[in-house]
Each structure stands twice: as structure tokens, then as C-alpha cells.
SEBA-34429 format. One record per atom (N, C-alpha, C, CB): residue number from 0; residue in three letters; atom name; x, y, z. Coordinates in nm, 4 decimals. Glycine has a CB too. Example, Ala and Ser with C-alpha at 12.3 -4.5 7.8 and 13.67 -1.06 7.14 Angstrom:
+-----+-----+----+----------+----------+----------+
:   k :   r :  a :       xx :       yy :       zz :
+-----+-----+----+----------+----------+----------+
:   0 : ALA :  N :   1.3190 :  -0.5690 :   0.7800 :
:   0 : ALA : CA :   1.2300 :  -0.4500 :   0.7800 :
:   0 : ALA :  C :   1.3200 :  -0.3300 :   0.7800 :
:   0 : ALA : CB :   1.1308 :  -0.4473 :   0.9046 :
:   1 : SER :  N :   1.2850 :  -0.2250 :   0.7080 :
:   1 : SER : CA :   1.3670 :  -0.1060 :   0.7140 :
:   1 : SER :  C :   1.2900 :   0.0030 :   0.7870 :
:   1 : SER : CB :   1.4084 :  -0.0598 :   0.5725 :
+-----+-----+----+----------+----------+----------+
***
This chain:
+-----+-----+----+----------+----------+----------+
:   k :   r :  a :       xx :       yy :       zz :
+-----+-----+----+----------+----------+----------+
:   0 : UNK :  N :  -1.6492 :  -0.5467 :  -2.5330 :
:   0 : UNK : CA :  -1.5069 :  -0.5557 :  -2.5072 :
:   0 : UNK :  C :  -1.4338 :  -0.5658 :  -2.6408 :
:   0 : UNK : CB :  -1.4741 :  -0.6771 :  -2.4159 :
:   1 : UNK :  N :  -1.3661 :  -0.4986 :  -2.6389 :
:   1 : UNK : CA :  -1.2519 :  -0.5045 :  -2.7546 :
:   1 : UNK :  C :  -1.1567 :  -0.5855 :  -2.7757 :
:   1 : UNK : CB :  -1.1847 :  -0.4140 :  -2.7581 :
:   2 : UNK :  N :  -1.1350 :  -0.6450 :  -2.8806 :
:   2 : UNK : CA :  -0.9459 :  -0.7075 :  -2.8364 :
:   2 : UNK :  C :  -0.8512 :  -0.5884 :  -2.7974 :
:   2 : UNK : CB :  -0.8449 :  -0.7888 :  -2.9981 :
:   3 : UNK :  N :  -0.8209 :  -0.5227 :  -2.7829 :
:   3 : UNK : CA :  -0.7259 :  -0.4613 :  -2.7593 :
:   3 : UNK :  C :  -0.7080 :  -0.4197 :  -2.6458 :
:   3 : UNK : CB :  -0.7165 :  -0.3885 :  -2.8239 :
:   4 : UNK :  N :  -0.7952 :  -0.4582 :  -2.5286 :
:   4 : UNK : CA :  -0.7815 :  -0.4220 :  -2.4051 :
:   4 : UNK :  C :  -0.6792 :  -0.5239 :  -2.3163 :
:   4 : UNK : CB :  -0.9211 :  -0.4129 :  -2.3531 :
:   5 : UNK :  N :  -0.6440 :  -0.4705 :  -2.2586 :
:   5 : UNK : CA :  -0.5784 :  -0.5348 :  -2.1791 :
:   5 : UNK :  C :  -0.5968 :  -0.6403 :  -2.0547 :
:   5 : UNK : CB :  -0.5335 :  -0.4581 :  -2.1540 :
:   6 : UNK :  N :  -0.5350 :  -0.6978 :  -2.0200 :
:   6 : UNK : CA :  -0.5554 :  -0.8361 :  -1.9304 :
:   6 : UNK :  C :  -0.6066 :  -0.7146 :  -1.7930 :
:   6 : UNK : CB :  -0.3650 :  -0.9700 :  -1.8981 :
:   7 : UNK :  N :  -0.5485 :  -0.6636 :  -1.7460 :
:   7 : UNK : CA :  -0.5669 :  -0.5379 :  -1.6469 :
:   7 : UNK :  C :  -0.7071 :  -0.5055 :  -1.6968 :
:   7 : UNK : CB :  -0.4462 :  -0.3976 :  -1.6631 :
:   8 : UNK :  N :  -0.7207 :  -0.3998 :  -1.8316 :
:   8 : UNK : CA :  -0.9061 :  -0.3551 :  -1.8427 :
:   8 : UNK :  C :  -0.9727 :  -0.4722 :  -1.8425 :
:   8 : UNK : CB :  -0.9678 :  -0.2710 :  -1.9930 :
:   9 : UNK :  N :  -0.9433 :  -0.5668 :  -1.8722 :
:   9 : UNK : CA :  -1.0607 :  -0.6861 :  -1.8684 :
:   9 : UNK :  C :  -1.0989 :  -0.7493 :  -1.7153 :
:   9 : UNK : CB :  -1.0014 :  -0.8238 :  -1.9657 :
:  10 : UNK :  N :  -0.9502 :  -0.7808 :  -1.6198 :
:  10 : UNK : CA :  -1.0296 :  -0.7542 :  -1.4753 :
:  10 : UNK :  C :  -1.0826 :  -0.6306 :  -1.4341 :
:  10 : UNK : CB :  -0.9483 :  -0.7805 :  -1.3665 :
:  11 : UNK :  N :  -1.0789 :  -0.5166 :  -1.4711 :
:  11 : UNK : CA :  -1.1370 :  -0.4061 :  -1.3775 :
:  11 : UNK :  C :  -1.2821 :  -0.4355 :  -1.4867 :
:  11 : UNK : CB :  -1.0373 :  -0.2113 :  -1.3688 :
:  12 : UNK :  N :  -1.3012 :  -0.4693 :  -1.5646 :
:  12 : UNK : CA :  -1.4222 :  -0.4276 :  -1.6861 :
:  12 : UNK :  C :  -1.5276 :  -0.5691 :  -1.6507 :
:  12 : UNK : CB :  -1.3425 :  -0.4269 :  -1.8996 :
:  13 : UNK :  N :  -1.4652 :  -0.6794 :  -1.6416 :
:  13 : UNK : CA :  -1.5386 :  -0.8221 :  -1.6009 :
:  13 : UNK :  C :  -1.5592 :  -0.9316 :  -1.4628 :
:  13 : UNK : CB :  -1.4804 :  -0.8982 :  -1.6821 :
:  14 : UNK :  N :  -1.4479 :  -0.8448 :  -1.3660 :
:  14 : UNK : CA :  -1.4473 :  -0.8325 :  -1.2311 :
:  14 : UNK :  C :  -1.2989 :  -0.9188 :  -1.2582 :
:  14 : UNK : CB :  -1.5932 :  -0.8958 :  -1.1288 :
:  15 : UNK :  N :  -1.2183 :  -0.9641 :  -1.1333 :
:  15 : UNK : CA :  -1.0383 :  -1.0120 :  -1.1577 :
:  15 : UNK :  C :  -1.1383 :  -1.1890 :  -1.1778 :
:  15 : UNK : CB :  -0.8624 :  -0.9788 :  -0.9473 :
:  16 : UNK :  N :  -1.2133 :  -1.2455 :  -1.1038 :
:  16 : UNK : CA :  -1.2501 :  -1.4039 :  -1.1004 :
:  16 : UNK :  C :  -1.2340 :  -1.4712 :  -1.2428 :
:  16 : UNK : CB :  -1.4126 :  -1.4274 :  -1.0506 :
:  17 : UNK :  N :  -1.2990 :  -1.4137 :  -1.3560 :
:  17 : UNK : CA :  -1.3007 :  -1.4865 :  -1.4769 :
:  17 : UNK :  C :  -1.2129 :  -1.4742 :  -1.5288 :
:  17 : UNK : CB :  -1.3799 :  -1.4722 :  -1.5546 :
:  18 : UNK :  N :  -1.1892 :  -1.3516 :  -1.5583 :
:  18 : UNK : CA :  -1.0592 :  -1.3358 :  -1.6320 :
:  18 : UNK :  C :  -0.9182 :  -1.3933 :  -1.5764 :
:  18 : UNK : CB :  -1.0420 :  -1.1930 :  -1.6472 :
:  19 : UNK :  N :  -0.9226 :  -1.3696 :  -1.4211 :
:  19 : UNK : CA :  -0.7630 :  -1.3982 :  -1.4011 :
:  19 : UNK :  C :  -0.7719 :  -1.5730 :  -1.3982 :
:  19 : UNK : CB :  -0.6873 :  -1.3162 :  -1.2274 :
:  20 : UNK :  N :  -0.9193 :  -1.6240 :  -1.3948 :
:  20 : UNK : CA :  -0.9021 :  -1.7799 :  -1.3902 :
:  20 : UNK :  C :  -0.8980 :  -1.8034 :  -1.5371 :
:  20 : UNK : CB :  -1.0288 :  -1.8706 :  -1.3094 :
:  21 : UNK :  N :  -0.9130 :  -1.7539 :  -1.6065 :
:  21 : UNK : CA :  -0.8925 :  -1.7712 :  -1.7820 :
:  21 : UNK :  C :  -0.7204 :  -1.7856 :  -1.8009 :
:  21 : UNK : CB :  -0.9610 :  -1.5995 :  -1.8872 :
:  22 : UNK :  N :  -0.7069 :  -1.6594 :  -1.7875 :
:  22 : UNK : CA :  -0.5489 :  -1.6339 :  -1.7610 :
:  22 : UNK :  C :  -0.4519 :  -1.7348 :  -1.7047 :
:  22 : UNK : CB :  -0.5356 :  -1.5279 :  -1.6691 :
:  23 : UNK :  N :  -0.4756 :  -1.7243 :  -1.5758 :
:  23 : UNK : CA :  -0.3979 :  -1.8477 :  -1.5129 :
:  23 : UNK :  C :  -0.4282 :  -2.0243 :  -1.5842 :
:  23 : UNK : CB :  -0.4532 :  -1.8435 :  -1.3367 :
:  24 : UNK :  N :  -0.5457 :  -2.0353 :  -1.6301 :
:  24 : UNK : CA :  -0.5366 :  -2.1903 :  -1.7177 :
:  24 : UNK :  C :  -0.4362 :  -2.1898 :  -1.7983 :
:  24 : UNK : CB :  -0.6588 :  -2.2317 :  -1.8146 :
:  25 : UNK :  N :  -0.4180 :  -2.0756 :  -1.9250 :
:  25 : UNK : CA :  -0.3692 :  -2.0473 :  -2.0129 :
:  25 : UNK :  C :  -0.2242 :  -2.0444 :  -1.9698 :
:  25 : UNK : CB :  -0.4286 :  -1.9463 :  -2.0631 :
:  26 : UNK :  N :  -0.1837 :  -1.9729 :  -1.9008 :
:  26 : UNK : CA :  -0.0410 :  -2.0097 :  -1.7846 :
:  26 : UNK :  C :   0.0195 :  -2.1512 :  -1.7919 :
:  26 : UNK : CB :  -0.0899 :  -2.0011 :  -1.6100 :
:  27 : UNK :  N :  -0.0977 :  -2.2208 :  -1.7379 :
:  27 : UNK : CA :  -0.0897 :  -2.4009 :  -1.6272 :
:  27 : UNK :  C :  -0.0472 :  -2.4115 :  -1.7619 :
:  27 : UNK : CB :  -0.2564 :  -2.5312 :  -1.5355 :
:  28 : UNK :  N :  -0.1212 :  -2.4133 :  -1.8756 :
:  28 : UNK : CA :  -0.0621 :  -2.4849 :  -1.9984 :
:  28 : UNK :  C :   0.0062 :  -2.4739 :  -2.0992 :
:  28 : UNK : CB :  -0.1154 :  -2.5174 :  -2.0458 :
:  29 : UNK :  N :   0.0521 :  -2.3236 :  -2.1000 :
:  29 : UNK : CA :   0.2288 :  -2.3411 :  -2.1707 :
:  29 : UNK :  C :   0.3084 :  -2.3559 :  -2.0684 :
:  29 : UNK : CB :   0.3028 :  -2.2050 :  -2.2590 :
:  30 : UNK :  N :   0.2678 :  -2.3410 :  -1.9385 :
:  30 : UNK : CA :   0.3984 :  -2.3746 :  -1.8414 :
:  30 : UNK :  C :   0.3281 :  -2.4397 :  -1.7416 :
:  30 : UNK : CB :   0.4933 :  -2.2429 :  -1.7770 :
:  31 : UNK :  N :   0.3445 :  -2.5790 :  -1.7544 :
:  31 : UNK : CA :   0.2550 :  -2.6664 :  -1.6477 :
:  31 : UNK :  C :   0.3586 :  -2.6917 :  -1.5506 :
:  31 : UNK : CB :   0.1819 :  -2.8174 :  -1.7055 :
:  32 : UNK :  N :   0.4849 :  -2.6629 :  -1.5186 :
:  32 : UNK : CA :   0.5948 :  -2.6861 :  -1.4334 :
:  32 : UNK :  C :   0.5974 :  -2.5771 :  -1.3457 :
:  32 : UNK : CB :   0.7218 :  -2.7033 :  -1.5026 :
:  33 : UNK :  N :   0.5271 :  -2.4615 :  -1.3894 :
:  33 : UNK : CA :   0.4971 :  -2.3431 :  -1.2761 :
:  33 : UNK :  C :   0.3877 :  -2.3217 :  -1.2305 :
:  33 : UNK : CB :   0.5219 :  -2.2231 :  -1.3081 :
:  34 : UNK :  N :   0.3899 :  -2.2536 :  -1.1060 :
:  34 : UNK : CA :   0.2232 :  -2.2525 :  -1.0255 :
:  34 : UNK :  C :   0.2398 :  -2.1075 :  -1.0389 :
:  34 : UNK : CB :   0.1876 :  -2.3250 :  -0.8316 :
:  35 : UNK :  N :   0.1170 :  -2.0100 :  -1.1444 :
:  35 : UNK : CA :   0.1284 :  -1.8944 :  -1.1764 :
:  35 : UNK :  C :  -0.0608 :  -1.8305 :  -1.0774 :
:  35 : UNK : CB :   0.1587 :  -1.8919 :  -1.3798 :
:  36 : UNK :  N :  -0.0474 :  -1.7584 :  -1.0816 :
:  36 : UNK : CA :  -0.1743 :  -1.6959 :  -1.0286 :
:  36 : UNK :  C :  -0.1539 :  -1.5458 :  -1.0208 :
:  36 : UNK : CB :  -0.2141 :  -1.7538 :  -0.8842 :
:  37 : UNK :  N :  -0.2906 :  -1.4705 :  -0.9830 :
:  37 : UNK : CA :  -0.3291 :  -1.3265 :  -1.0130 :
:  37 : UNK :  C :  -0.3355 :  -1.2807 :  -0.8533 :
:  37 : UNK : CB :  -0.4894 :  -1.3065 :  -1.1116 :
:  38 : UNK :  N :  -0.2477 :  -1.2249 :  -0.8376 :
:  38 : UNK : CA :  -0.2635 :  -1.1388 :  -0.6596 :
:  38 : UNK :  C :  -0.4099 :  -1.0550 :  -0.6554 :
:  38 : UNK : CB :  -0.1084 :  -0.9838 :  -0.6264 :
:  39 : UNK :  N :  -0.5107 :  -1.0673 :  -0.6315 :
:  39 : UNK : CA :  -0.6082 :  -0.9549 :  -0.6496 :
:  39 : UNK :  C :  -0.5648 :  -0.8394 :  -0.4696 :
:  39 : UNK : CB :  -0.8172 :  -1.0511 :  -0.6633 :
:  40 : UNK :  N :  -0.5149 :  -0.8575 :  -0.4114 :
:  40 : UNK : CA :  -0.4464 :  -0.7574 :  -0.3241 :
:  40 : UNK :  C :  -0.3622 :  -0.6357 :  -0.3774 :
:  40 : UNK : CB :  -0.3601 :  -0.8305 :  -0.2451 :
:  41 : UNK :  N :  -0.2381 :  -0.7411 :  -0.4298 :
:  41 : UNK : CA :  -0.1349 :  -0.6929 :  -0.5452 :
:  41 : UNK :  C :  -0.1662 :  -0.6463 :  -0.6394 :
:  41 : UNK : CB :  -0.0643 :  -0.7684 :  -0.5967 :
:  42 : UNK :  N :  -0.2777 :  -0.6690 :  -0.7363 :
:  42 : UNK : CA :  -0.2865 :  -0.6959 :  -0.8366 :
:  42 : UNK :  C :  -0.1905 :  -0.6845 :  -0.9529 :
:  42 : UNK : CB :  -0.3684 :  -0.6553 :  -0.8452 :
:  43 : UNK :  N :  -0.1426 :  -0.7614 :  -0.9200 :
:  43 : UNK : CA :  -0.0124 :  -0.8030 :  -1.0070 :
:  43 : UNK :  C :  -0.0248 :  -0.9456 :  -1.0347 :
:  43 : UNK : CB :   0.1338 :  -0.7768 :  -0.9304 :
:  44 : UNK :  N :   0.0542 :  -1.0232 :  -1.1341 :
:  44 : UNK : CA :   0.0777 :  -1.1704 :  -1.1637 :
:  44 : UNK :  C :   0.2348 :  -1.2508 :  -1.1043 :
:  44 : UNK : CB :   0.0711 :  -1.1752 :  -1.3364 :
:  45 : UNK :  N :   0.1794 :  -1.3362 :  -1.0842 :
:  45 : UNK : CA :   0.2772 :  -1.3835 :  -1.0217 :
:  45 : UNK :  C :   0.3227 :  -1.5636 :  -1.0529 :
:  45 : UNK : CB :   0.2341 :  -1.3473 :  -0.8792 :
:  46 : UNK :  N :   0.4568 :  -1.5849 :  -1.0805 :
:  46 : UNK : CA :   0.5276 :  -1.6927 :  -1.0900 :
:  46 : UNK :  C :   0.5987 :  -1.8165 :  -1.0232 :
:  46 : UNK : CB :   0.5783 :  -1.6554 :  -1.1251 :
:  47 : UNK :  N :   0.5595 :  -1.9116 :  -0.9497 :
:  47 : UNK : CA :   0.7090 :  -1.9771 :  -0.8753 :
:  47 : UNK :  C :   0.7544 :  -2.0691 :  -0.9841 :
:  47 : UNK : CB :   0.6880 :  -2.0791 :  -0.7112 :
:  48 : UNK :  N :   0.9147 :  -2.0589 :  -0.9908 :
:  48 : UNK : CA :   0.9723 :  -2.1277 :  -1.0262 :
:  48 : UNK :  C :   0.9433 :  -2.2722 :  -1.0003 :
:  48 : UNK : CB :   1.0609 :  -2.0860 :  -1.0003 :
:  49 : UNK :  N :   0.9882 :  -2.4358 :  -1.0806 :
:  49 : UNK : CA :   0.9960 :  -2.4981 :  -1.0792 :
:  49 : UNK :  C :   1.1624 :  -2.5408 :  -0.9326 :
:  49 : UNK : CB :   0.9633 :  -2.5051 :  -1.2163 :
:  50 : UNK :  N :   1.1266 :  -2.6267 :  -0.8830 :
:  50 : UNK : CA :   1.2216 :  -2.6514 :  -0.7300 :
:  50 : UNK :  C :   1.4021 :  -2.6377 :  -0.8217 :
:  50 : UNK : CB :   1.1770 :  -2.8845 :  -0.6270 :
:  51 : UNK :  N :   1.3785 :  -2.6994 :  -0.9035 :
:  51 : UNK : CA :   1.5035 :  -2.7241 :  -0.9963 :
:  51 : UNK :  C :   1.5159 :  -2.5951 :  -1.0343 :
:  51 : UNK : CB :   1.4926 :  -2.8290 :  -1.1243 :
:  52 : UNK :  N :   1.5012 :  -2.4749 :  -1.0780 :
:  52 : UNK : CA :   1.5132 :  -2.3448 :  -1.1133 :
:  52 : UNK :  C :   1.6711 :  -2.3533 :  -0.9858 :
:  52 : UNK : CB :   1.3398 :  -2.2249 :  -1.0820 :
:  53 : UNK :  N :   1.7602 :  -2.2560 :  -1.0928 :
:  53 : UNK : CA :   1.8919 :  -2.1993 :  -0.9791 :
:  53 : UNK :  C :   1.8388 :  -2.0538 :  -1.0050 :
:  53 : UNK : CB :   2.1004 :  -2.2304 :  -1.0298 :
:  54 : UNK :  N :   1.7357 :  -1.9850 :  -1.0607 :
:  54 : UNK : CA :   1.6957 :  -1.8528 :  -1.0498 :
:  54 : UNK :  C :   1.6062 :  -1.7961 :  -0.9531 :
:  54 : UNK : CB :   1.6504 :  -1.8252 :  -1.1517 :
:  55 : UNK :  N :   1.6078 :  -1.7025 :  -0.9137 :
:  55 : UNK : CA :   1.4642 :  -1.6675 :  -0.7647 :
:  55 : UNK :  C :   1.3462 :  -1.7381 :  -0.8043 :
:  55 : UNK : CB :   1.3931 :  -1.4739 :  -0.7418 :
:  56 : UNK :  N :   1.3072 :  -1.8049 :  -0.7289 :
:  56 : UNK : CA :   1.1881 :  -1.9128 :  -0.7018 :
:  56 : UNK :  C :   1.0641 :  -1.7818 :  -0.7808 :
:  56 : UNK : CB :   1.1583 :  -1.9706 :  -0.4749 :
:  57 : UNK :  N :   1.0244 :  -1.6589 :  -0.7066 :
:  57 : UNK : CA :   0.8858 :  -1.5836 :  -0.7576 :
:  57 : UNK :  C :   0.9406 :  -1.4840 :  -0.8406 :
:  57 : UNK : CB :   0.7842 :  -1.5115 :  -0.6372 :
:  58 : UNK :  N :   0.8472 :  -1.4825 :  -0.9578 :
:  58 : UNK : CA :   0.8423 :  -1.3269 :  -1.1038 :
:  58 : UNK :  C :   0.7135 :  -1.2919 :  -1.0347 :
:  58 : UNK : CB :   0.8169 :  -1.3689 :  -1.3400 :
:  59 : UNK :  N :   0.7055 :  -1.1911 :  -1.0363 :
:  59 : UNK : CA :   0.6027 :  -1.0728 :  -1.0036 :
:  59 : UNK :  C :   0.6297 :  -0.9816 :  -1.1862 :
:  59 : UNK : CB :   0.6731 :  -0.9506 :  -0.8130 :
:  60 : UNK :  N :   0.5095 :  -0.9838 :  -1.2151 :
:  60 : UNK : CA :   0.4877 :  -0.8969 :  -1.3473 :
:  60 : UNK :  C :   0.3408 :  -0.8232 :  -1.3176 :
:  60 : UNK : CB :   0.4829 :  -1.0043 :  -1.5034 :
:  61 : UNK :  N :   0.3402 :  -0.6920 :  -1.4532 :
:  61 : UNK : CA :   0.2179 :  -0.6160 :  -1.4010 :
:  61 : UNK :  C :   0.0559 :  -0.7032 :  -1.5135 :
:  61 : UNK : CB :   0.2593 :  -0.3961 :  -1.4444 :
:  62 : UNK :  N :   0.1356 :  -0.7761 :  -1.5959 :
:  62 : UNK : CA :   0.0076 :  -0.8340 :  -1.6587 :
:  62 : UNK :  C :   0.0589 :  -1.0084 :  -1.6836 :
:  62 : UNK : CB :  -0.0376 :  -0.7352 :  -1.8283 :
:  63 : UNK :  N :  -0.0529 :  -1.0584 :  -1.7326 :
:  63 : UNK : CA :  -0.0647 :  -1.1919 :  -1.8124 :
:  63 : UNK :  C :   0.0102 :  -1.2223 :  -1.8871 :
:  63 : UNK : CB :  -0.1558 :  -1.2114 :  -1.8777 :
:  64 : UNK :  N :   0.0470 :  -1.1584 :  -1.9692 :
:  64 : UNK : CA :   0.1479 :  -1.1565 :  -2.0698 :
:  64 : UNK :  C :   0.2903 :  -1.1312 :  -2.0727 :
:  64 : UNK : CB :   0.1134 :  -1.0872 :  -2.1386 :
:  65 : UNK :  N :   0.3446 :  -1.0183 :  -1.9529 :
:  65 : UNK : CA :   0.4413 :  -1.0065 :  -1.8669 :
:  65 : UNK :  C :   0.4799 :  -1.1141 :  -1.8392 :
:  65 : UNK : CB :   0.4197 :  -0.9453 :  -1.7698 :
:  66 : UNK :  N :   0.3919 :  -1.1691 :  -1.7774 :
:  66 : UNK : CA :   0.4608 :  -1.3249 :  -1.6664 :
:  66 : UNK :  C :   0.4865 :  -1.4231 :  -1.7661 :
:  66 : UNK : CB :   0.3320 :  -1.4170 :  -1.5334 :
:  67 : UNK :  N :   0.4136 :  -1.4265 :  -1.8798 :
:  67 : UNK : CA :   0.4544 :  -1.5376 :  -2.0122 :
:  67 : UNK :  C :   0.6295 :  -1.5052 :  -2.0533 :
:  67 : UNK : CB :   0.3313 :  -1.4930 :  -2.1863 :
:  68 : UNK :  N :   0.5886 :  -1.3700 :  -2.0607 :
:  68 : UNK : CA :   0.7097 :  -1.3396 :  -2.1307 :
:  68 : UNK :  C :   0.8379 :  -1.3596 :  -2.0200 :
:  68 : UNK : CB :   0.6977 :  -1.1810 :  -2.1935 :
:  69 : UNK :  N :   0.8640 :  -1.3150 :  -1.9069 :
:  69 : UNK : CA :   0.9334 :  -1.3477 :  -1.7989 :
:  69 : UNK :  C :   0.9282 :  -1.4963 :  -1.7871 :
:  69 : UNK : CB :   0.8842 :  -1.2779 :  -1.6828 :
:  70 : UNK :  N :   0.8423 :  -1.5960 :  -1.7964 :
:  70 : UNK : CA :   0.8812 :  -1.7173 :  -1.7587 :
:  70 : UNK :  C :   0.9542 :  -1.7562 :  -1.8831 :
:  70 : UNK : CB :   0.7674 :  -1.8095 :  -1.7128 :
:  71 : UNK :  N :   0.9103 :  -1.7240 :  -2.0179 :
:  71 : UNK : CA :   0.9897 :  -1.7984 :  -2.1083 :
:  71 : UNK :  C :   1.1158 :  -1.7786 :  -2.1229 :
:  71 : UNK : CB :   0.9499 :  -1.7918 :  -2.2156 :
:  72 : UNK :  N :   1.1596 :  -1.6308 :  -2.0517 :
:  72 : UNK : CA :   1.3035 :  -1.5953 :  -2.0634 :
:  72 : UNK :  C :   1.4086 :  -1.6676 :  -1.9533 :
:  72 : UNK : CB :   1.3106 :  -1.4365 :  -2.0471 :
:  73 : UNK :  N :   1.3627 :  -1.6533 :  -1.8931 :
:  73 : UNK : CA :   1.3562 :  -1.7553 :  -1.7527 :
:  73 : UNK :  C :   1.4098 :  -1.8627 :  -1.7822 :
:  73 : UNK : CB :   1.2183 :  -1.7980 :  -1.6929 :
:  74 : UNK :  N :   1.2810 :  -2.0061 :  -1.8484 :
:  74 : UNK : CA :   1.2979 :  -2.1184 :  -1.8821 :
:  74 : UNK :  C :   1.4533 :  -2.1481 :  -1.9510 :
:  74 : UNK : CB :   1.1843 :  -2.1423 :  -1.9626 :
:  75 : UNK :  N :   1.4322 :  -2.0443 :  -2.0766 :
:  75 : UNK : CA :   1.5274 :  -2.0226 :  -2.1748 :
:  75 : UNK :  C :   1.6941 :  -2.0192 :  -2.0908 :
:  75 : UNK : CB :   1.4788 :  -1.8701 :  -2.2568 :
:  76 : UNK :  N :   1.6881 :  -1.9547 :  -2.0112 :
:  76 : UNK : CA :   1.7887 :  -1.8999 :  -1.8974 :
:  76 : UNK :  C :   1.8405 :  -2.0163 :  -1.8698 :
:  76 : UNK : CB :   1.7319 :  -1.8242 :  -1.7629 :
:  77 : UNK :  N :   1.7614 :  -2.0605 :  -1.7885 :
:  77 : UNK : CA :   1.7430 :  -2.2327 :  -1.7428 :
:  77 : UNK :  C :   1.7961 :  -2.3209 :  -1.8313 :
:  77 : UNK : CB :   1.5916 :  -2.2875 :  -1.7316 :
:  78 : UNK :  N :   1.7726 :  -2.3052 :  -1.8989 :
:  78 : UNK : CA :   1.8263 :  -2.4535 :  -2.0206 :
:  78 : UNK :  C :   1.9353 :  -2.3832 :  -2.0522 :
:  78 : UNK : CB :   1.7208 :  -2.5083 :  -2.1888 :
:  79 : UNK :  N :   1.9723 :  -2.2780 :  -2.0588 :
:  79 : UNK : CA :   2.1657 :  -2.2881 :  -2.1306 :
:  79 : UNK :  C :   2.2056 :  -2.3032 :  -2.0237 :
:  79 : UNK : CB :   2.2665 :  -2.1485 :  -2.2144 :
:  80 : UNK :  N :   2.1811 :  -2.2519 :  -1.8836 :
:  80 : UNK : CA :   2.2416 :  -2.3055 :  -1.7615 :
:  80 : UNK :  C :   2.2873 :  -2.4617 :  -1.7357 :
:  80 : UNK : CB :   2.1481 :  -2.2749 :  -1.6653 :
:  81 : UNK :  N :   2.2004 :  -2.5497 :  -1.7736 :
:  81 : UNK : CA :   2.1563 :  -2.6449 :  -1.6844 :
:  81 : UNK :  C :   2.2432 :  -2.7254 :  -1.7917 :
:  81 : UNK : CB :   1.9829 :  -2.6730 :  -1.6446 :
:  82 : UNK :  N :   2.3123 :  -2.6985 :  -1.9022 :
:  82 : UNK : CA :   2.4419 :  -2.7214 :  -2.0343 :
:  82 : UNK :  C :   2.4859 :  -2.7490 :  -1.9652 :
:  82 : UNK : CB :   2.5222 :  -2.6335 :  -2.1317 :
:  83 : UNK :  N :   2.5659 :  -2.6544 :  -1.9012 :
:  83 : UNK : CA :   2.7373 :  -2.6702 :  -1.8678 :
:  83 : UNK :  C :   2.7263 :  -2.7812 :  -1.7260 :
:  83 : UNK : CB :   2.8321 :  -2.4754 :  -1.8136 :
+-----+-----+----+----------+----------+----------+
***
């Protein structure tokens, strides 16, 4: 395996179990306020908001890194909101 493969080639290449449970730890712990997980139906990633969120409760993204990046914009969202 290469680094350069993707969260996607690494479930189709190592089966979705390890990898997307790698993934999702890595999730729990820059964002332990969201419950993130890997649809293997969907196969897509997926987000719920924290109850306090005023933004749509679920992000649906196509990778691991997607959903990082969507929650942090999100969060970010969240906190100039939650200013005024």
C-alpha cells in the first residue's frame, strides 16, 4: 500500500472493517462531540452534528477526509454563530 491511496482504495484494497474503524477513531478524536461513521451500504462517511448545532444535524461526504474537512467548517460556522 502506498501513502497516496486513498481512504476509498484502502477500504476496497483492506476490506471497509479496519480501515473505516481506523478512520472513524481518528474522527472520535479531533471531534469527540460528533458521532461520525462509514455507511458500508452508502459507502460514503457520515456526520451528526452535536444537539446544540443550529446547522443540519447529518454531513454525508465521499471520504475520511471530506467529513474532517466539512465538520471543521461546520464547527467554525458554529462558533461565529453562537457570538452574536
Amino acid at each position: 500500500m502506498t501513502a497516496q491511496m486513498t481512504t476509498n482504495q484502502q477500504l476496497n484494497h483492506h476490506g471497509a472493517g479496519t480501515v473505516a474503524r481506523r478512520a472513524v477513531q481518528t474522527l472520535k478524536r479531533n471531534f469527540p462531540e460528533w458521532v461520525c461513521w462509514y455507511g458500508p451500504t452508502t459507502k460514503t462517511w457520515w456526520g451528526m452534528a452535536p444537539r446544540s448545532f443550529w446547522y443540519p444535524p447529518l454531513v454525508e461526504a465521499a471520504t475520511a477526509v471530506e467529513l474532517a474537512l466539512r465538520i471543521r467548517q461546520l464547527s467554525a460556522a458554529e462558533r461565529r454563530v453562537s457570538r452574536f
